[in-house]
PyMOL Python script that loads the backbone (N, CA, C, O; Angstrom):
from pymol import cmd

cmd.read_pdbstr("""\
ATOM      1  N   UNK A   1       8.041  18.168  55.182  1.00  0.00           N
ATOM      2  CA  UNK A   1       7.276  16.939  55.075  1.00  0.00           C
ATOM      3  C   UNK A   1       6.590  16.613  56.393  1.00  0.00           C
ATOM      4  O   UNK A   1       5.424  16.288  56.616  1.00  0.00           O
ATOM      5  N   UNK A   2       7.613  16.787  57.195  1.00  0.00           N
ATOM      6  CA  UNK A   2       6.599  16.551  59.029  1.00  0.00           C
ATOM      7  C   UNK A   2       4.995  17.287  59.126  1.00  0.00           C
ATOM      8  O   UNK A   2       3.930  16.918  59.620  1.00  0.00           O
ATOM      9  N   UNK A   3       5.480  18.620  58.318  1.00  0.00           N
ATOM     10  CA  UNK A   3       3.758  18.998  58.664  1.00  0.00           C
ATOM     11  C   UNK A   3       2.503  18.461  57.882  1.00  0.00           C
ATOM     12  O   UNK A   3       1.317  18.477  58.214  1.00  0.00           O
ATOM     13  N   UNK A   4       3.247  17.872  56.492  1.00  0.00           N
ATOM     14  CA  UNK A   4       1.687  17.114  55.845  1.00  0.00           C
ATOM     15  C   UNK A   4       1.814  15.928  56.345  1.00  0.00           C
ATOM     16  O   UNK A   4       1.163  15.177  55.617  1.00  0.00           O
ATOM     17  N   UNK A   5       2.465  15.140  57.486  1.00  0.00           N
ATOM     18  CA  UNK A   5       2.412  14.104  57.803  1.00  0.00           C
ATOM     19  C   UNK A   5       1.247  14.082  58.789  1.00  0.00           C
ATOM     20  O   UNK A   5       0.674  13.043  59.117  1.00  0.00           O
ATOM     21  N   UNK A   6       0.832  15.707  59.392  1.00  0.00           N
ATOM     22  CA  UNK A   6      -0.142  16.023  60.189  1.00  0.00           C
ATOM     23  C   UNK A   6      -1.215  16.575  59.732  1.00  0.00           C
ATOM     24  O   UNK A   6      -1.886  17.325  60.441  1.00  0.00           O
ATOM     25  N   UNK A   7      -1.561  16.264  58.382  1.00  0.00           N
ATOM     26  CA  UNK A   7      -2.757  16.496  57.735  1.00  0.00           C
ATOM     27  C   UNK A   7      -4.080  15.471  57.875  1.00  0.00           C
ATOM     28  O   UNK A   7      -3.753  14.333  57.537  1.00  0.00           O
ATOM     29  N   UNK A   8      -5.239  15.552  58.210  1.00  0.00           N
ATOM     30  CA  UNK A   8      -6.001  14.540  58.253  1.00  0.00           C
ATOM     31  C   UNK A   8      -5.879  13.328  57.010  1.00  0.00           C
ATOM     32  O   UNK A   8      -6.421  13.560  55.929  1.00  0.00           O
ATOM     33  N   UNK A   9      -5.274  12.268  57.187  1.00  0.00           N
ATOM     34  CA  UNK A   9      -5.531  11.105  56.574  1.00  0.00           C
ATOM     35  C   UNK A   9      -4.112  10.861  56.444  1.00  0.00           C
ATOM     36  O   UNK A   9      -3.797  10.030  55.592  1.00  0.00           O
ATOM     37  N   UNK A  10      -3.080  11.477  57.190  1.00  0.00           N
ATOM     38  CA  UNK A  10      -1.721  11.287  57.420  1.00  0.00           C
ATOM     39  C   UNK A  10      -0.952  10.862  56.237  1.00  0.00           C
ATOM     40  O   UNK A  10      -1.380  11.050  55.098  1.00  0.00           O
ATOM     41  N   UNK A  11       0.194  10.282  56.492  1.00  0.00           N
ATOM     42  CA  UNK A  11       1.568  10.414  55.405  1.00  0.00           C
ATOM     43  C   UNK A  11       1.122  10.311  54.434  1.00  0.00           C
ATOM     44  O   UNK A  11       1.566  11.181  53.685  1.00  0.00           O
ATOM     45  N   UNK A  12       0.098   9.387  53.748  1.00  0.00           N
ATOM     46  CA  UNK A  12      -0.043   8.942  52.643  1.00  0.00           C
ATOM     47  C   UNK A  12      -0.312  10.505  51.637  1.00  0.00           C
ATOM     48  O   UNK A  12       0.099  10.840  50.526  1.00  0.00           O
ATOM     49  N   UNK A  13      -0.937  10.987  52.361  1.00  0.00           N
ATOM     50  CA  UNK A  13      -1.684  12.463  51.405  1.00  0.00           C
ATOM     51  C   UNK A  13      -0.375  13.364  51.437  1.00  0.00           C
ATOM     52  O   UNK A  13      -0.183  14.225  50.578  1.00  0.00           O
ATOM     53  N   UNK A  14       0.230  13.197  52.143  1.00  0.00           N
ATOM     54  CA  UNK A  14       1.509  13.937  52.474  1.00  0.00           C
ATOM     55  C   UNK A  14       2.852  13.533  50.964  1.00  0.00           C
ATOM     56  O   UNK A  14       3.563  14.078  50.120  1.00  0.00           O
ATOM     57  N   UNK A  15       2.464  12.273  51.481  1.00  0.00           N
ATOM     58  CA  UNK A  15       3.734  11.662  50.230  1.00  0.00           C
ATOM     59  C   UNK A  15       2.791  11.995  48.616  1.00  0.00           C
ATOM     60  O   UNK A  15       3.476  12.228  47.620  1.00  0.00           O
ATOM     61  N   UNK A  16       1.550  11.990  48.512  1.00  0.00           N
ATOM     62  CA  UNK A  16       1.191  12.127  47.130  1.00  0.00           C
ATOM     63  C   UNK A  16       1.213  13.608  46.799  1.00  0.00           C
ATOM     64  O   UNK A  16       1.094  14.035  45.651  1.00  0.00           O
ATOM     65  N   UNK A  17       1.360  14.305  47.794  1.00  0.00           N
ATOM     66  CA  UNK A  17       1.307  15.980  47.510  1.00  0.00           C
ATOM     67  C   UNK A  17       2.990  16.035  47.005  1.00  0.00           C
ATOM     68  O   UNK A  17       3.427  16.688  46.057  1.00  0.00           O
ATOM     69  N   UNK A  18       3.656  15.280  47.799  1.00  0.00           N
ATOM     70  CA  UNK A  18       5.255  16.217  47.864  1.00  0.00           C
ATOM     71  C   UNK A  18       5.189  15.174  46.007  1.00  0.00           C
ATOM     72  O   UNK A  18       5.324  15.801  44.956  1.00  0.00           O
ATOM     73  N   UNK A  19       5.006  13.888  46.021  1.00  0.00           N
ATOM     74  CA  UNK A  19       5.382  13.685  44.928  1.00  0.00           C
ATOM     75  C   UNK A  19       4.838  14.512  43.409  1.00  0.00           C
ATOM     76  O   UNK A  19       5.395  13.936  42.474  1.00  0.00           O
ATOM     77  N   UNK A  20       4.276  15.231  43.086  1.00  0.00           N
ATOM     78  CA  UNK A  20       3.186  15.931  42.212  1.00  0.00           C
ATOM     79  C   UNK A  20       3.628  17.195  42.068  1.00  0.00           C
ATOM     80  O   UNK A  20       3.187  17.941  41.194  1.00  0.00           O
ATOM     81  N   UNK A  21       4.803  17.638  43.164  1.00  0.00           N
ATOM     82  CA  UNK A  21       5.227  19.096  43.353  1.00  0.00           C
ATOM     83  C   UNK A  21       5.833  19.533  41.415  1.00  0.00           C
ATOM     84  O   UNK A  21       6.269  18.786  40.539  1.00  0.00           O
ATOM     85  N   UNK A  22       5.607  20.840  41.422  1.00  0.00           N
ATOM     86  CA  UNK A  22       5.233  22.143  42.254  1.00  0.00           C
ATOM     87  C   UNK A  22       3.721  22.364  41.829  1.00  0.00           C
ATOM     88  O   UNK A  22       3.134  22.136  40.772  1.00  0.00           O
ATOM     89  N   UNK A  23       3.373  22.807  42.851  1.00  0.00           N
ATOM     90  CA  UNK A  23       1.599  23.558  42.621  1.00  0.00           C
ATOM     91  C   UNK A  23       1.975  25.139  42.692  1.00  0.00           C
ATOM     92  O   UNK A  23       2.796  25.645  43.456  1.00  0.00           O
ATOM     93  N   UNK A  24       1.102  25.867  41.619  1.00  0.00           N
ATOM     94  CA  UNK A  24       0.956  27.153  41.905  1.00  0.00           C
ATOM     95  C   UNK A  24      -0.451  27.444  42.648  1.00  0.00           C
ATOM     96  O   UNK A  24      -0.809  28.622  42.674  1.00  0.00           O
ATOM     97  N   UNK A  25      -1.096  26.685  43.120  1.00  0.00           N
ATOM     98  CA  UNK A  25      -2.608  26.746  44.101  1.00  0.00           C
ATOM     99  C   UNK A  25      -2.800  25.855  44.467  1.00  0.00           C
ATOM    100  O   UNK A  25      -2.426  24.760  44.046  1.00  0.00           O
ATOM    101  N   UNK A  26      -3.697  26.209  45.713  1.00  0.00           N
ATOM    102  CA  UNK A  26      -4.306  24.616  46.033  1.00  0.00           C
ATOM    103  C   UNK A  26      -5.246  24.290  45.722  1.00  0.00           C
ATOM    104  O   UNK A  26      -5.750  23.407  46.417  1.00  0.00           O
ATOM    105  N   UNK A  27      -5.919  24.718  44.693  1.00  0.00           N
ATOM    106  CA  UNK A  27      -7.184  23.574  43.864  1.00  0.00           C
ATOM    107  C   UNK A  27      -6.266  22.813  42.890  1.00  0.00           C
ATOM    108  O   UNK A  27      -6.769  21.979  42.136  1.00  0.00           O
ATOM    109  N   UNK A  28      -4.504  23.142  42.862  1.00  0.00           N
ATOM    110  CA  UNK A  28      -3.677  22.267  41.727  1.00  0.00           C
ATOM    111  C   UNK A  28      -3.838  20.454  42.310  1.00  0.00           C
ATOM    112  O   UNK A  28      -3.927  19.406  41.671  1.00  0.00           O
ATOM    113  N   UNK A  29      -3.822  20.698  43.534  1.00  0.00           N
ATOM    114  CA  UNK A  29      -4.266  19.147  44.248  1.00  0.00           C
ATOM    115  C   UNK A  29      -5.331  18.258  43.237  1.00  0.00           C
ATOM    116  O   UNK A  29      -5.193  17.069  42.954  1.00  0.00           O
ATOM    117  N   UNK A  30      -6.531  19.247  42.730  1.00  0.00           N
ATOM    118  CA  UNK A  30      -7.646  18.528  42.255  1.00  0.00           C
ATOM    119  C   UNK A  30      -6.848  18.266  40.474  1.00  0.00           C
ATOM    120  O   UNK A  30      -6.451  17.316  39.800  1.00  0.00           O
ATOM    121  N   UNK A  31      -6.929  19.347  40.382  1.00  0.00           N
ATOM    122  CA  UNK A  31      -6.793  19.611  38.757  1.00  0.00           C
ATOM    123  C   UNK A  31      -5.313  18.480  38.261  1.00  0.00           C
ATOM    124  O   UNK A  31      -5.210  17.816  37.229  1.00  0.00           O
ATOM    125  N   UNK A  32      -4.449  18.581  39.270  1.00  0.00           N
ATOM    126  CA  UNK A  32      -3.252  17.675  38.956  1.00  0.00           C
ATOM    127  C   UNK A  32      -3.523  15.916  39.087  1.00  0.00           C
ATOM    128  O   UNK A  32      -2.761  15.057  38.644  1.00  0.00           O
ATOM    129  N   UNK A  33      -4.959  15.651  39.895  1.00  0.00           N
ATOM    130  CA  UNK A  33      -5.064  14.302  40.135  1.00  0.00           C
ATOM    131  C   UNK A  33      -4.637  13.915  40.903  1.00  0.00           C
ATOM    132  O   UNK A  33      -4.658  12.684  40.888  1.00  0.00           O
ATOM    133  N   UNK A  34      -3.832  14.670  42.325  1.00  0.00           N
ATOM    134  CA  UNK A  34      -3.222  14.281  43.683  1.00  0.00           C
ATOM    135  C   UNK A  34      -4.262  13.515  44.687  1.00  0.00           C
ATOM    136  O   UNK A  34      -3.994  12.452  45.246  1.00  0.00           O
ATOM    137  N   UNK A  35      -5.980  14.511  44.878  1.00  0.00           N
ATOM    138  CA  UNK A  35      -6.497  14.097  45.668  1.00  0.00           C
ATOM    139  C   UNK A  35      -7.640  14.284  44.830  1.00  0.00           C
ATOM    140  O   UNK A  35      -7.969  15.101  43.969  1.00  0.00           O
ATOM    141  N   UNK A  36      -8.182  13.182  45.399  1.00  0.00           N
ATOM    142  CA  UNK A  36     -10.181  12.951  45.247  1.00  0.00           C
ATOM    143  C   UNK A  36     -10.840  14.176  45.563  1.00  0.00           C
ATOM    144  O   UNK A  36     -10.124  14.830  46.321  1.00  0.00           O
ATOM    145  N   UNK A  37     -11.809  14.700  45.320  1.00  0.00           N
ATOM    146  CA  UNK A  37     -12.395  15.534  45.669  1.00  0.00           C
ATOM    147  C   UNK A  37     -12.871  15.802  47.178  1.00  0.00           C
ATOM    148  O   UNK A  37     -12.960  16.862  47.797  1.00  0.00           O
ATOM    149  N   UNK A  38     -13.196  14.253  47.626  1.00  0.00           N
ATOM    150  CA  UNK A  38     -13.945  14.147  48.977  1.00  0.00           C
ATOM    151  C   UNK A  38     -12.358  14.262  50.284  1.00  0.00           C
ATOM    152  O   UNK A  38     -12.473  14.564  51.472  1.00  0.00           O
ATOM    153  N   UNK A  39     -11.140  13.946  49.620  1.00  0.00           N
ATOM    154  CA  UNK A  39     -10.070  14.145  50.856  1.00  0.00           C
ATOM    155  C   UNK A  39      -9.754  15.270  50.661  1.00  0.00           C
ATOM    156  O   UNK A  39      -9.580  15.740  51.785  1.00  0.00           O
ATOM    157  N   UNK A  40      -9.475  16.380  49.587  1.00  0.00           N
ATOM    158  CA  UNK A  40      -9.145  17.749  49.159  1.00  0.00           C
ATOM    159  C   UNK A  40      -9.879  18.173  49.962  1.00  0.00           C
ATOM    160  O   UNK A  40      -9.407  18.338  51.087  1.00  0.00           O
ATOM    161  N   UNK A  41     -11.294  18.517  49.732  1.00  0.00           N
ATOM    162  CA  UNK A  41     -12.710  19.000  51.330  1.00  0.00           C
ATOM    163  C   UNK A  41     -11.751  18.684  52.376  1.00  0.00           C
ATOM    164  O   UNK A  41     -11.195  19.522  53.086  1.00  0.00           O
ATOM    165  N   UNK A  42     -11.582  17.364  52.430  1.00  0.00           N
ATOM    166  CA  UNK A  42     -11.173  17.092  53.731  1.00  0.00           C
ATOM    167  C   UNK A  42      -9.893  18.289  54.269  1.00  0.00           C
ATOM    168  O   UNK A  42     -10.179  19.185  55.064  1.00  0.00           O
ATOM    169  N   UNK A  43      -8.949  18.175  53.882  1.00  0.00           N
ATOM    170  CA  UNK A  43      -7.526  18.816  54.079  1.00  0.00           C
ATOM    171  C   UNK A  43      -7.513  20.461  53.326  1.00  0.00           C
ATOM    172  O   UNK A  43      -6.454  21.063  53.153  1.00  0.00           O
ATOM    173  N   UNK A  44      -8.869  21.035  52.931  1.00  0.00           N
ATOM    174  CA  UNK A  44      -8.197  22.153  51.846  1.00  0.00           C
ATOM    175  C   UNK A  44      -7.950  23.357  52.714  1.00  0.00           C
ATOM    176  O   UNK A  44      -7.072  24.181  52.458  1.00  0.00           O
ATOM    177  N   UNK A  45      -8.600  23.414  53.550  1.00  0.00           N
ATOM    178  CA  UNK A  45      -8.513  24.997  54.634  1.00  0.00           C
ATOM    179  C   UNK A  45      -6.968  24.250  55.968  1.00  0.00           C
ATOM    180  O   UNK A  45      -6.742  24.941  56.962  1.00  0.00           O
ATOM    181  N   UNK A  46      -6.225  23.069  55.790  1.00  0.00           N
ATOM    182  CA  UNK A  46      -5.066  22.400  56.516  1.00  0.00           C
ATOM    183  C   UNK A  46      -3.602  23.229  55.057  1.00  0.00           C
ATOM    184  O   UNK A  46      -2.505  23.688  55.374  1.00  0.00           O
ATOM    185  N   UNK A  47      -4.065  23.155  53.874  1.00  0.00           N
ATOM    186  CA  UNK A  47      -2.867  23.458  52.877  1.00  0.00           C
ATOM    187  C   UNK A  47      -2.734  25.084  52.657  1.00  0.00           C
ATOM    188  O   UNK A  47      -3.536  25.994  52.869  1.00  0.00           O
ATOM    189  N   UNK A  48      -1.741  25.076  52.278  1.00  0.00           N
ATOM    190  CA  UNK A  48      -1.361  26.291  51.120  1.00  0.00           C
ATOM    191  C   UNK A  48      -0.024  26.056  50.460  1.00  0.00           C
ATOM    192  O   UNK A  48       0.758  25.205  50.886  1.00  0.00           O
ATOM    193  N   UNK A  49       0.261  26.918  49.283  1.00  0.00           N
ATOM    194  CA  UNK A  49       0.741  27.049  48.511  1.00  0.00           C
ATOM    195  C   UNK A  49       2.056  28.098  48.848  1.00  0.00           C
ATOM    196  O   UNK A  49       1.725  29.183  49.327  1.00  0.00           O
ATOM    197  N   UNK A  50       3.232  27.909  48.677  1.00  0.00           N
ATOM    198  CA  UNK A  50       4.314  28.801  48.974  1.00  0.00           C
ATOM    199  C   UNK A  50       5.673  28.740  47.632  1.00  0.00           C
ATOM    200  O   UNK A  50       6.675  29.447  47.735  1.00  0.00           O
TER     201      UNK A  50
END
""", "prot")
cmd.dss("prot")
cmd.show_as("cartoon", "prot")
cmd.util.cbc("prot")
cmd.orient("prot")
């Protein structure tokens, strides 16, 4: 959790990712309704998927 707390636009994007878990990709951010399109841009080359 500490490292999406260091994602541009801090905890908040952090806490809506961990809550939404599990993703098998990170366009699951868009498709699941986690992030807007315009903060996903923002953070998408900061994520991955494990």
């Amino acid at each position: 959790m500490a490292d999406l707390n260091r994602l541009r636009g801090g905890g908040a994007i952090g806490r809506a990712i961990v809550a939404k878990r599990p993703y098998t990709s990170v366009e699951q951010l868009l498709s699941k309704r986690v992030l807007s399109r315009p903060v996903y841009e923002k953070i998408k080359d900061q994520v991955t998927v494990r």
